[in-house]
C-alpha positions as CSV (number, residue, x, y, z in Angstrom):
1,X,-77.8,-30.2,-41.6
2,X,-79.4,-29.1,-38.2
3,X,-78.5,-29.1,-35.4
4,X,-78.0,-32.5,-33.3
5,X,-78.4,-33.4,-29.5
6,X,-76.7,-30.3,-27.2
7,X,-80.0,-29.9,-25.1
8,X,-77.9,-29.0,-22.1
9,X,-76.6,-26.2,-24.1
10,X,-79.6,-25.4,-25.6
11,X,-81.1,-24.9,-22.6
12,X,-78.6,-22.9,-21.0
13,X,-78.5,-20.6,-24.3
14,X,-82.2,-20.3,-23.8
15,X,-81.7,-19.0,-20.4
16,X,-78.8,-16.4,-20.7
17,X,-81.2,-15.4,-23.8
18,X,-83.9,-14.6,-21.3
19,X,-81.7,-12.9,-19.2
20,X,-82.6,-9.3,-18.0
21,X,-78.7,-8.2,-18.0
22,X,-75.9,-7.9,-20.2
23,X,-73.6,-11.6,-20.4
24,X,-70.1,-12.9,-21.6
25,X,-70.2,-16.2,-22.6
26,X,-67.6,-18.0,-23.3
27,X,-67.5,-21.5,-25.2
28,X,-64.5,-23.5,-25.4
29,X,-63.6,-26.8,-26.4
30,X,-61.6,-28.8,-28.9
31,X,-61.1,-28.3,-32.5
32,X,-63.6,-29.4,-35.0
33,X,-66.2,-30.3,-32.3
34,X,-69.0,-28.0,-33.3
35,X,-68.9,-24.8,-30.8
36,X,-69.3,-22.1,-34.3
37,X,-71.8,-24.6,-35.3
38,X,-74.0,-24.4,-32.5
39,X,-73.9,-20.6,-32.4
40,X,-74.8,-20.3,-35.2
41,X,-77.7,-22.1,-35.6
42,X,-79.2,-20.7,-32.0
43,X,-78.7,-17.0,-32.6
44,X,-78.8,-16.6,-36.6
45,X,-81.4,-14.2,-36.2
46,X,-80.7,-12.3,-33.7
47,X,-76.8,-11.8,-34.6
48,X,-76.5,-7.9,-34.5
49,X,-72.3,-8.5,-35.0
50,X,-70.4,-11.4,-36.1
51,X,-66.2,-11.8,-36.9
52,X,-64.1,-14.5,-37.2
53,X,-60.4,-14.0,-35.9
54,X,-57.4,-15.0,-38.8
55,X,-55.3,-18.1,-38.2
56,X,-51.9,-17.3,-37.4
57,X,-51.4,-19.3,-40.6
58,X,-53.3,-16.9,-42.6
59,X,-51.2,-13.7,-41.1
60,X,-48.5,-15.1,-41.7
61,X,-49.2,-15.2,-45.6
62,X,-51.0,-11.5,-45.2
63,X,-48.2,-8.6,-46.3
64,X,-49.4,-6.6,-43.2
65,X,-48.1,-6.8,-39.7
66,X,-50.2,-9.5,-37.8
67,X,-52.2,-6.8,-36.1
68,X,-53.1,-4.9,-39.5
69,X,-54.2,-8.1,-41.3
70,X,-56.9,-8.8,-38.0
71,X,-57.6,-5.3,-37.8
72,X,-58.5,-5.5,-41.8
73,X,-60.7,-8.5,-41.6
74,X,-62.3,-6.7,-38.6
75,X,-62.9,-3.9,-40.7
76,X,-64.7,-5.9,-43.5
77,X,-67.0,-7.8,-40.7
78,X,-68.5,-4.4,-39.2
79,X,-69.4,-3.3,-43.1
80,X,-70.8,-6.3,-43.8
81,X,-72.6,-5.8,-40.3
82,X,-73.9,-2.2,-41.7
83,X,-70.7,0.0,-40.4
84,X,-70.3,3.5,-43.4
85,X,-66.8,4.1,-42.5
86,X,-64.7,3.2,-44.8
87,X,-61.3,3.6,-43.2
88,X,-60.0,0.9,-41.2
89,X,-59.4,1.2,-37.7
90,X,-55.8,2.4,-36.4
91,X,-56.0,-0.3,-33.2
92,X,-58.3,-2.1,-31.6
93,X,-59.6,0.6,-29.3
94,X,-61.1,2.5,-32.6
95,X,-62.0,-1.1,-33.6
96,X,-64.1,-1.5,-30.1
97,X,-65.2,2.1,-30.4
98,X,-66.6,2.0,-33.7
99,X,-68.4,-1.5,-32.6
100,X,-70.3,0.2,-30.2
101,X,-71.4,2.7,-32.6
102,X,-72.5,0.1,-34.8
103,X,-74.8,-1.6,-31.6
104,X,-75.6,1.8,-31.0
105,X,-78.0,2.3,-34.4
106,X,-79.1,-1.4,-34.0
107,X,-82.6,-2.1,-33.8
108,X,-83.1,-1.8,-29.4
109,X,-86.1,-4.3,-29.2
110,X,-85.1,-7.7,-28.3
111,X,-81.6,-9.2,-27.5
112,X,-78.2,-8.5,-29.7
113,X,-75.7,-10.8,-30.0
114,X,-72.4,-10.2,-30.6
115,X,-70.2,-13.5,-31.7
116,X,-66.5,-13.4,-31.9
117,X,-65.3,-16.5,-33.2
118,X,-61.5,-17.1,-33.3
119,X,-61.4,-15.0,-30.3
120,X,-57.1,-16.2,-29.2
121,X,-56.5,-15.5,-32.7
122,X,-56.9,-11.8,-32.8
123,X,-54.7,-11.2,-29.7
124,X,-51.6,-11.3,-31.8
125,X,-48.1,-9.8,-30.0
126,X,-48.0,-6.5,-28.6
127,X,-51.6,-5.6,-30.3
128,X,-53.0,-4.4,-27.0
129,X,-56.2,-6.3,-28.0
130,X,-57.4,-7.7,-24.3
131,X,-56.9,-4.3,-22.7
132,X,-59.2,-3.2,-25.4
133,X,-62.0,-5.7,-25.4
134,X,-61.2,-5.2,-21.6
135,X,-62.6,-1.4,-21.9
136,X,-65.3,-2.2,-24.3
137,X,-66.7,-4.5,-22.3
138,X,-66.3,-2.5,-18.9
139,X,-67.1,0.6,-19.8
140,X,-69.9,0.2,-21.7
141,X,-71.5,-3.8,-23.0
142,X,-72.1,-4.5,-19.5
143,X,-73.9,-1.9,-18.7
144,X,-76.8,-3.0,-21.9
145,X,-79.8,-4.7,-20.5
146,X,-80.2,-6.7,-24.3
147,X,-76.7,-7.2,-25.2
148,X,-74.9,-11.0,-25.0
149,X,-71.2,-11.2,-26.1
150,X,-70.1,-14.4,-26.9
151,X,-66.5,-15.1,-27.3
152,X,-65.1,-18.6,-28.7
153,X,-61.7,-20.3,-29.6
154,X,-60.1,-23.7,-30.1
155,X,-57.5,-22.7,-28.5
156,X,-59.1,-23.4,-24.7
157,X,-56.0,-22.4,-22.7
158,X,-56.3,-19.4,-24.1
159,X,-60.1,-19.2,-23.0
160,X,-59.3,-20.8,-19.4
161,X,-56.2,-18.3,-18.6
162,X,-57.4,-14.8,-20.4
163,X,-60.7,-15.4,-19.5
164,X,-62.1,-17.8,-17.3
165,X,-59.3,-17.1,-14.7
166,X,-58.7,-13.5,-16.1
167,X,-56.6,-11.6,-13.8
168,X,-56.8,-7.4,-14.3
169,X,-59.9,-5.9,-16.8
170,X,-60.8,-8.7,-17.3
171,X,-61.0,-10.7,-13.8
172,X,-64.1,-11.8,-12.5
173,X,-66.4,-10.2,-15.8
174,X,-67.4,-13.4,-17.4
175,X,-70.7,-14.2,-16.7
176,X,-71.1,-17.8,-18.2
177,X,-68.8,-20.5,-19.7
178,X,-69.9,-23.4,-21.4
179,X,-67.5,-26.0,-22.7
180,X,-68.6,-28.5,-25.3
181,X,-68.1,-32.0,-25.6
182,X,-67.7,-34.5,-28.0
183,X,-71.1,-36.0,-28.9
184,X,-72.4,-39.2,-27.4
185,X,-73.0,-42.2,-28.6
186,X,-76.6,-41.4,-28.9
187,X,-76.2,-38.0,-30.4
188,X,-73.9,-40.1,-32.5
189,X,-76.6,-42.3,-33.8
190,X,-78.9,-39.3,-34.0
191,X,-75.9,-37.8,-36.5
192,X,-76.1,-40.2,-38.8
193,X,-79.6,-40.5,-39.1
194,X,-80.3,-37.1,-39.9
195,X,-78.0,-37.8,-42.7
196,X,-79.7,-41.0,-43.8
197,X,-77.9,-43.2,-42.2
198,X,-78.9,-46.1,-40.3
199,X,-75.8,-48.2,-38.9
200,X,-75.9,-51.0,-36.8
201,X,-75.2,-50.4,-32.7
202,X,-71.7,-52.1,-32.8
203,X,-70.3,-50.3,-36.1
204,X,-71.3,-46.7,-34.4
205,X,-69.3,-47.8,-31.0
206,X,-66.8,-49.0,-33.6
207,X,-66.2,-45.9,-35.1
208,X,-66.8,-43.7,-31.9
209,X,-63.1,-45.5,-30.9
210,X,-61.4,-44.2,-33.9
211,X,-63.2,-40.6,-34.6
212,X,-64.4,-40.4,-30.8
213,X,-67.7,-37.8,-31.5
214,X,-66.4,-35.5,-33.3
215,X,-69.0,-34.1,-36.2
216,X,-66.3,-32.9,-38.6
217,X,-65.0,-36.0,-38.8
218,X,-68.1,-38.3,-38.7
219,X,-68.7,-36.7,-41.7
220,X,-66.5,-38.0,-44.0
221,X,-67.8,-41.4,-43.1
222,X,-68.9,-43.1,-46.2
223,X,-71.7,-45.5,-45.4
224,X,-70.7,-47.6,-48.5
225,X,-67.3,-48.3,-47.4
226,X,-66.0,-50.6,-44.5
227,X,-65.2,-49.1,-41.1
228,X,-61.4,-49.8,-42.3
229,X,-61.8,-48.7,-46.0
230,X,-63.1,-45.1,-44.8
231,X,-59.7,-45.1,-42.1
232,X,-57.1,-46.3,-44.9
233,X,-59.1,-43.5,-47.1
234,X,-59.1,-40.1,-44.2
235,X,-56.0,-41.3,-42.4
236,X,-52.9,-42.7,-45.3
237,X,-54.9,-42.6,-49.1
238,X,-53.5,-39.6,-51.2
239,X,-54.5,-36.2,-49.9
240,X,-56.3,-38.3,-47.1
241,X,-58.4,-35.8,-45.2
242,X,-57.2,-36.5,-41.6
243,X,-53.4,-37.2,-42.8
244,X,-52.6,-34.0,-40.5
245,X,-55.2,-33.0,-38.1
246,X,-53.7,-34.6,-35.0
247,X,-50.9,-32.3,-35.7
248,X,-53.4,-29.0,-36.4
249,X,-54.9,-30.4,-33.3
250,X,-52.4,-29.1,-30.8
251,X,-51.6,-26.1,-33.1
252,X,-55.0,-24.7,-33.4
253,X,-55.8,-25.6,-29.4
254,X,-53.0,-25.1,-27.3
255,X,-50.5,-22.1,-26.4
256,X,-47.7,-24.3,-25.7
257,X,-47.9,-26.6,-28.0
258,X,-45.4,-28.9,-28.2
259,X,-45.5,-29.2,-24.6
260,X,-49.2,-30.3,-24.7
261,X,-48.3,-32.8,-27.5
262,X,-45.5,-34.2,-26.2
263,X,-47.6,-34.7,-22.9
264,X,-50.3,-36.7,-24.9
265,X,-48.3,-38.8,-26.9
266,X,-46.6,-40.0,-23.0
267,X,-49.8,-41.1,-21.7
268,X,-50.7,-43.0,-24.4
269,X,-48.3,-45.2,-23.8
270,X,-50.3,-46.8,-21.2
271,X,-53.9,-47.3,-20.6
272,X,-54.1,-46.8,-17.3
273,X,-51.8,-43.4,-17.5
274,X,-49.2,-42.2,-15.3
275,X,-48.8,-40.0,-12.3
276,X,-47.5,-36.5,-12.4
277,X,-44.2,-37.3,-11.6
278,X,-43.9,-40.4,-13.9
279,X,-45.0,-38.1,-16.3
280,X,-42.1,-35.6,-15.4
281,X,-39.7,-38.4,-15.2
282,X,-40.7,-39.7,-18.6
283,X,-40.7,-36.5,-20.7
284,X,-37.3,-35.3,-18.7
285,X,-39.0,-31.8,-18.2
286,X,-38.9,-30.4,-14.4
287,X,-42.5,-29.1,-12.7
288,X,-43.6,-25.8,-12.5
289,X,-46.8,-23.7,-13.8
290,X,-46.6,-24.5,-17.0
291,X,-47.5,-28.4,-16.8
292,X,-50.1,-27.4,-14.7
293,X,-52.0,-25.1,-17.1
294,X,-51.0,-27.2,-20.1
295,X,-52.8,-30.6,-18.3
296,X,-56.1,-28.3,-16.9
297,X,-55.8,-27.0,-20.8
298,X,-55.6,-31.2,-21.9
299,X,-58.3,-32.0,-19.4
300,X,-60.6,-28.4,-20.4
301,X,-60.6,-29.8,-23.9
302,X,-61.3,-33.2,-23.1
303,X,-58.1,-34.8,-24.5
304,X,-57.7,-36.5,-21.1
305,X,-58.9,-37.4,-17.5
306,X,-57.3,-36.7,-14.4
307,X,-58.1,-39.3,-11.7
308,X,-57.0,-40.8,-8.3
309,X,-55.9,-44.5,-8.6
310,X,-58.1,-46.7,-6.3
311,X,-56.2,-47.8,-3.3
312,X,-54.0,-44.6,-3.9
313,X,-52.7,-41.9,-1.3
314,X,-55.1,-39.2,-2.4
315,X,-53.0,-36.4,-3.5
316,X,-50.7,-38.3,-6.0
317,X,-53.3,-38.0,-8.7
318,X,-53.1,-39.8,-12.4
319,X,-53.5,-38.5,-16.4
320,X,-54.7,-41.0,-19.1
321,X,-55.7,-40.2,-22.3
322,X,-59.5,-40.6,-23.1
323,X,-59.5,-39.0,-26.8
324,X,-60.2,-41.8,-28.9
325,X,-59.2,-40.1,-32.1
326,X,-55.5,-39.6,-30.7
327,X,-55.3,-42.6,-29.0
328,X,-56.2,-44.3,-32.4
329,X,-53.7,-42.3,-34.3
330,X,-50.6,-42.4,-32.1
331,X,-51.6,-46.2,-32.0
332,X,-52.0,-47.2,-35.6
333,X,-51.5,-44.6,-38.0
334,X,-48.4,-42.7,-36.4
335,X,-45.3,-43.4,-38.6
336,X,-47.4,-46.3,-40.3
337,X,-47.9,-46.2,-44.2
338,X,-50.9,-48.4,-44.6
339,X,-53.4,-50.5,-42.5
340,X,-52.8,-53.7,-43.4
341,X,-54.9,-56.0,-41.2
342,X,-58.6,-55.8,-40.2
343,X,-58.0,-53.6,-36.3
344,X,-61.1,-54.6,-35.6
345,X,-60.5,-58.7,-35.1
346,X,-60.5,-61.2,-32.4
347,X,-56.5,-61.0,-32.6
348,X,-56.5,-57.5,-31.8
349,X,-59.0,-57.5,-28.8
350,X,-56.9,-56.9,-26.1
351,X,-54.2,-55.1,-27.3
352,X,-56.6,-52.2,-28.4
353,X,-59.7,-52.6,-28.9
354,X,-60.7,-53.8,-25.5
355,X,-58.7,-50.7,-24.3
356,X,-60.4,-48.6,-26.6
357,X,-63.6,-49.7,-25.8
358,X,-62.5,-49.2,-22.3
359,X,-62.4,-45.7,-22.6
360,X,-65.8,-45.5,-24.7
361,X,-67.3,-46.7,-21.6
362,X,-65.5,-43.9,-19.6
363,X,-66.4,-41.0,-21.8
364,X,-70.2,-42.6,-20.7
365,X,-69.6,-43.0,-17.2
366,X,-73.0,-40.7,-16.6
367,X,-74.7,-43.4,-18.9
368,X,-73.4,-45.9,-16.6
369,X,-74.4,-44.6,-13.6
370,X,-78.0,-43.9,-15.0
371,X,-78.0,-47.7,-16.2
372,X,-77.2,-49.1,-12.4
373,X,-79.9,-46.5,-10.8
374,X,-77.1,-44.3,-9.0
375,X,-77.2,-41.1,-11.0
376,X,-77.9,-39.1,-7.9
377,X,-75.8,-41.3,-5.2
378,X,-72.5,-39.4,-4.8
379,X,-69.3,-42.0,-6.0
380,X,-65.7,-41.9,-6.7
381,X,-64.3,-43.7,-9.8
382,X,-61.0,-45.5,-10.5
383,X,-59.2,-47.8,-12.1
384,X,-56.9,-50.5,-10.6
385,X,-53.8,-51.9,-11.5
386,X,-53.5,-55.1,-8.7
387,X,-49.9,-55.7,-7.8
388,X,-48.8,-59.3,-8.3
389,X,-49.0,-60.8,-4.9
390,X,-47.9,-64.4,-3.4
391,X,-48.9,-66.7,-6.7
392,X,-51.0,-64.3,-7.6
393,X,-50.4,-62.4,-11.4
394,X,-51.3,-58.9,-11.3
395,X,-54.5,-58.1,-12.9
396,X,-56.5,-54.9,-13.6
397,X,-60.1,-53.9,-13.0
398,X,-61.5,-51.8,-15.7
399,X,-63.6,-49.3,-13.5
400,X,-63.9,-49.5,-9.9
401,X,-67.1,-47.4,-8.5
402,X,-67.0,-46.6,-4.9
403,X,-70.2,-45.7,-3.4
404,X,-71.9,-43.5,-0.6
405,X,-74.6,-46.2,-0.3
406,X,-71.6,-48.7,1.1
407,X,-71.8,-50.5,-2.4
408,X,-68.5,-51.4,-4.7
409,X,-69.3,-51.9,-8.4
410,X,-66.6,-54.0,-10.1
411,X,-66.8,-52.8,-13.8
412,X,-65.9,-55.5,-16.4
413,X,-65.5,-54.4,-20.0
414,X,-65.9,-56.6,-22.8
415,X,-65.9,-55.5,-26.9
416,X,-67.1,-58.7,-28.2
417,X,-68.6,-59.2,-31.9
418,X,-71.3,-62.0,-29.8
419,X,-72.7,-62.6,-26.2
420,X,-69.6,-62.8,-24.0
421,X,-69.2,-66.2,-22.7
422,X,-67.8,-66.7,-18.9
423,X,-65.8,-70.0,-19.1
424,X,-63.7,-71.1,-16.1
425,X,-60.7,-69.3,-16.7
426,X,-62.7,-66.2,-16.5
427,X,-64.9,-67.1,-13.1
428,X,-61.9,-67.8,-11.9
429,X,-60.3,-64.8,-12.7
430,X,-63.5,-62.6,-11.6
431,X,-63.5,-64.2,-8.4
432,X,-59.5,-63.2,-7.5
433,X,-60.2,-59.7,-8.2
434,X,-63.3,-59.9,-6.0
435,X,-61.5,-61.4,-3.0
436,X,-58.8,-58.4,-3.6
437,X,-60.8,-55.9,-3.6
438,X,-62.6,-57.1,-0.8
439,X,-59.3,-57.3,0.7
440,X,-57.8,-54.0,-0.7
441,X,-61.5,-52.1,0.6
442,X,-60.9,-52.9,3.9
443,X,-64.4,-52.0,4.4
444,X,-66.5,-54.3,6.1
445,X,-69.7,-52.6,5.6
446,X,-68.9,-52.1,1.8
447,X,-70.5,-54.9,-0.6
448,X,-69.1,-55.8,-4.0
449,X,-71.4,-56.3,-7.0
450,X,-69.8,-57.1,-10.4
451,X,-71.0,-55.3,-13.5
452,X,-70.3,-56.4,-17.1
453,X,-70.2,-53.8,-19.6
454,X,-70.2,-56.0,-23.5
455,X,-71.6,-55.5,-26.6
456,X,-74.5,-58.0,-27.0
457,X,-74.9,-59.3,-23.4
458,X,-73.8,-62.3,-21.8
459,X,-74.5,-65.4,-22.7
460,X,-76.3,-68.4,-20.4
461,X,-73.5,-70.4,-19.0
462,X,-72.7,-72.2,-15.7
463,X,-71.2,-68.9,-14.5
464,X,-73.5,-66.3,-16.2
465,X,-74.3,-65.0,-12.4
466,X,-71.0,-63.6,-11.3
467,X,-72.6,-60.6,-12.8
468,X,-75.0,-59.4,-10.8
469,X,-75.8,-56.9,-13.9
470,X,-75.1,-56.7,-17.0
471,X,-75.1,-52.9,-19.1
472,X,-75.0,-53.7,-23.2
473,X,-74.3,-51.3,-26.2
474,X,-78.1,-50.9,-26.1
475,X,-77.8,-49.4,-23.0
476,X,-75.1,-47.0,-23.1
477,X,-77.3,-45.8,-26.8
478,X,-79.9,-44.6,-24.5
């Protein structure tokens, strides 16, 4: 299958290709999301050097130490990549050395590329294997005019601490990161019609919120099978092919694992997230260093979104959860043995699927702002939980968008299998959170314009204009 959307990264490929000096890229981002993919279908012809690292699964089962079973796959890569020696390297200085050699008798015209995929995994224990890419790269890669190292992993903290904010060799020596993304919705679409596939608008938004877009598992998507016939089959069917993958997820991604899990599976809890300390509080853990790498390691990999709560003090800063594939499995298939009802129903609306398509529409907040024609106006997003007040119930806004044009967008979001329909209850309802945020912005100067963000649009009624605009699934498609 070829390769489908990335033109960002494409583009910025194409230009450290057609760079004049030597570059370390590094590409990071979450499990099964596509980063050996891409590589590998941009440089397959111009890969002078390519190894994968070993799972620590795999050297587990090896009946080597750890650092002779990578050393011994590292081996077999530079013979396959034309290496004659046929001892295998001592440590991973001879390892580095003899790589070099290797370059060395490449052909010179043109760029090389060297690709080490895996790359956390081959820093096992005591293996002295940074301090050696360290040298390798210092003393000799970057000083090649054709030469482009790129270096990728699951495991992003790794990536972000060793090498993105690499203290000793290796500080300051990357010359490019690029972190990878789920795809979008219309990358999405674009997926599944390279593969034949032509589904409707609504069932590709429906299954964004359970496999957000995440190619290695959009394709296990049967086309002749319901949305919740293909989840019953990859999530609780014998030998289902998903039944563990939110557990390899944090295994194969994070160095402290089980505090990066036990971080996502408290934020789920609520929508809207919770603040640092409420998150400290909840877990019974005390602050220091390591929350803070494992949440920049969360938020790296896109698992979830740091953000300051509108009407907030500015420094106490919320996490939420904005993976839909974990915040679909910790909601229905954690501990659960079967799905027995249709998720997807009116009954179910607002106890998940209205969050869930909640967060769709904040993984497309660019497509958002590109819909209401404020791409380049600088803004501040939020969500806001109203306190009850007086009479008043407490009530939420989906998305708050603040402005530098003096302009509040109050974001409605509706997952609705029709046009939405305002009746009373719901005017009524719009027009309370308009008077409090008017009240809550304090701004004079600021106006407020309400935005609906459905499925089909919003259908004529006596109160159809409360929204001054209205952004459909067609919309956030494009």
């Amino acid at each position: 299958m070829s390769l489908i959307g990335r033109e960002k990264e494409k583009k910025e490929f194409l230009d450290l290709m057609n760079s004049d000096k030597s570059e370390l890229v590094a590409v990071y981002g979450r499990r099964r999301v596509g980063k050996t993919f891409l590589i590998n279908e941009l440089f397959l012809n111009n890969m002078a050097f390519k190894h994968t690292g070993l799972s620590p699964e795999e050297t587990k089962l090896s009946n080597y130490s750890r650092l002779e079973t990578q050393l011994k796959a590292f081996h077999s890569s530079l013979l396959l990549a034309g290496e004659i020696n046929k001892n295998q390297p001592k440590d991973w200085n001879e390892a580095f050395l003899r790589l070099i050699k290797l370059l060395e008798s490449k052909n010179q015209d043109g760029r090389l590329v060297v690709f080490l995929d895996e790359f956390p995994w081959m820093d096992t224990p005591k293996s002295g294997f940074v301090a050696a890419f360290s040298w390798f790269w210092n003393n000799w890669a970057c000083t090649r005019n054709n030469l482009m190292v790129i270096v990728c992993g699951s495991s992003s903290s790794w990536i972000i601490n060793n090498l993105i904010n690499a203290h000793g060799g290796l500080y300051n020596r990357l010359t490019y990161s690029i972190r990878l993304s789920p795809l979008s919705l219309h990358e999405c679409r674009e997926f599944f019609l390279a593969k034949g596939i032509n589904l409707p608008l609504y069932t590709i938004a429906s299954i964004y919120m359970v496999f957000s877009g995440i190619p290695y598992y959009l394709n296990y998507y049967d086309p002749s099978l319901s949305l919740n016939e293909n989840i019953d089959k990859l999530f609780v069917a014998k030998d289902a092919k998903l039944s563990l993958e939110y557990n390899n997820l944090f295994e194969a991604s994070f160095t402290d694992k089980k505090t990066s899990k036990d971080i996502v599976n408290f934020l789920a809890k609520r929508t809207g997230g919770y603040t640092r300390k409420e998150l400290l509080e909840g877990l019974g853990i005390s602050d220091g260093l390591y929350i803070t790498k494992a949440l920049s390691s969360l938020e790296n990999s896109d698992f979830i979104l740091k953000y300051i709560p509108y009407k907030g003090n500015g420094k106490e800063k919320c996490y939420k959860v904005i993976d839909p594939f974990c915040l679909f499995y910790l909601k229905h298939i954690s501990n659960k043995q079967s799905l027995s009802d249709n998720i997807f129903n009116e009954n179910v609306i607002n106890s998940w699927v209205g969050p869930a398509f909640e967060n769709l529409c904040y993984n497309h907040l660019d497509v958002i702002k590109k819909r209401l024609g404020i791409s380049q106006v600088q803004t501040m997003q939020f969500s806001w939980l109203m306190p009850k007040e007086d009479n008043k119930h407490g009530s939420q806004i989906d998305l708050v968008i603040e402005r530098k044009d003096k302009i509040i967008n109050l974001c409605e979001m509706k997952f609705y299998q029709k046009e939405y329909e305002m009746n009373t209850e719901a005017h009524i309802n719009l027009m309370n959170k308009i008077d409090r945020l008017v009240a809550a912005s304090n701004k004079k100067t600021s106006h407020i314009v309400p935005v609906l963000i459905t499925t089909f649009g919003l259908k004529r009624t006596e109160y159809w204009s409360d929204y001054k605009m209205v952004i459909t699934l067609e919309d956030l498609f494009n």
